[in-house]
C-alpha positions in Angstrom: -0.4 19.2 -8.9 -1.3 16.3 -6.4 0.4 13.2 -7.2 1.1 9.7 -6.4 3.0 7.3 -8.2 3.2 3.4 -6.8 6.1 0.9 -7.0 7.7 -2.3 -6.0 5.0 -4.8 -7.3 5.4 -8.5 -9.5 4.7 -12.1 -9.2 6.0 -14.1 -6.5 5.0 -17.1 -5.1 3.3 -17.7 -2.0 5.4 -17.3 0.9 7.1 -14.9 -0.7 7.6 -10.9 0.4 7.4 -7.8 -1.3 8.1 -4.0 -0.6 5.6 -1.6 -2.0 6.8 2.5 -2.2 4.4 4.9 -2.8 5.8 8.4 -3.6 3.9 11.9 -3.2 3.9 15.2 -4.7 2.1 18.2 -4.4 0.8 18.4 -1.1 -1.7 16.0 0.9 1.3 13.9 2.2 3.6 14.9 5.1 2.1 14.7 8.6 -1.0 13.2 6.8 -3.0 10.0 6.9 -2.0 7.7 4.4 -3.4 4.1 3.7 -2.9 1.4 1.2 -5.5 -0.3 -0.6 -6.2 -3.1 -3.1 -8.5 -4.2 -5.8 -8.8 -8.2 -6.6 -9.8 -9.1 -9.8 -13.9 -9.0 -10.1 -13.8 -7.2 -6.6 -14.3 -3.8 -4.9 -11.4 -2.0 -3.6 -10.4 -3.1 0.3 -8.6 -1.3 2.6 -5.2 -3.1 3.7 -3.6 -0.6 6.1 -3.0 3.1 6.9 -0.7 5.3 9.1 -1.5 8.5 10.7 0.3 11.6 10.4 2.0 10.7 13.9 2.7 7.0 12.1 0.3 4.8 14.2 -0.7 2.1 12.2 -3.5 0.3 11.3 -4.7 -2.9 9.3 -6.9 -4.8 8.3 -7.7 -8.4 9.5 -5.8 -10.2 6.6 -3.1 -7.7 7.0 -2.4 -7.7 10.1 1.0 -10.1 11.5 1.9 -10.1 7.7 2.2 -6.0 6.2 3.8 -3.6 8.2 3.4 0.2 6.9 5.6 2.7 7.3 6.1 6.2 5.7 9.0 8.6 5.5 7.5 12.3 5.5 11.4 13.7 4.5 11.2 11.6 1.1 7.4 11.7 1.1 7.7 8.1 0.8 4.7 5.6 1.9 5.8 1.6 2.0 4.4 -1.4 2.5 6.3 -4.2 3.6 4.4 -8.1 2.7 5.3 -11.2 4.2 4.3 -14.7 3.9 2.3 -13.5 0.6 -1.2 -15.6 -0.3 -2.8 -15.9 -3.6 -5.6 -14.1 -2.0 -3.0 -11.0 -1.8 -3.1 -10.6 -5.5 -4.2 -7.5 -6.6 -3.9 -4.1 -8.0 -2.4 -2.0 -4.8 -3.0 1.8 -4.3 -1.8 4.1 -1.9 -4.1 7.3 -1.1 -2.9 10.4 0.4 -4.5 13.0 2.9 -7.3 13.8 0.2 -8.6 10.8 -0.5 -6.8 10.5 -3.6 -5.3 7.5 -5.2 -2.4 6.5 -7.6 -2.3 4.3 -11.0 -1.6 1.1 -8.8 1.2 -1.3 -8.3 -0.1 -5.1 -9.1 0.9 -7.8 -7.1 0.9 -11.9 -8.0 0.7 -14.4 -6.2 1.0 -17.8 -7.6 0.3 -21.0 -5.4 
C-alpha cells in the first residue's frame, strides 16, 4: 500500500527555520518526482517546491532563497529545509509522491 507520512512541523516565530521529512512506502517514490505543497487557512493548496527523480529542484517564487528540497531515495525520505520563516508560511504542508498522491500533512506556525 502507497503511503506517505509527514513530519518535522510546529510554531516558530518568524525568522525562525524548520525541517520537514516526508517518508514513503509502497512504491511511487525512488527515482520519482516529488514535491511539497501547502494549504493556508481559507486557501487552496499551493505548490512550494519539488525534485525530480535526478534531484533538480524547483520552487516556487515565495520559496525560492528560503526552502531548499532534498530527498534521500535509500531511506525514501523527502525533506524540506525552511529558513527565515514568514507568517505567510503557515500552513498545513504535504508532500506528494510519483502518483500524485498526498500525505495527512505536517502544520506549520508562524507567529509574528
Amino acid at each position: 500500500q502507497v503511503q506517505l507520512v509527514e513530519s518535522g512541523g510546529g510554531s516558530v516565530q518568524a525568522g525562525g527555520s524548520l525541517k520537514l521529512a516526508c517518508v514513503g512506502s509502497g512504491g511511487a517514490f525512488k527515482w520519482n518526482p516529488l514535491g511539497w505543497y501547502r494549504q493556508a487557512p481559507g486557501k487552496e493548496r499551493e505548490f512550494v517546491a519539488a525534485i525530480s527523480g535526478a534531484g533538480a529542484p524547483t520552487y516556487s517564487d515565495s520559496a525560492k532563497g528560503r526552502f531548499t528540497i532534498s530527498r534521500d531515495d535509500a531511506k525514501k525520505t523527502l525533506f524540506l529545509t525552511m529558513f527565515n520563516l514568514r507568517p505567510e508560511d503557515t500552513g498545513v504542508y504535504y508532500c506528494r509522491n510519483g502518483l500524485n498522491m498526498y500525505g495527512m500533512g505536517t502544520q506549520v506556525t508562524v507567529s509574528a
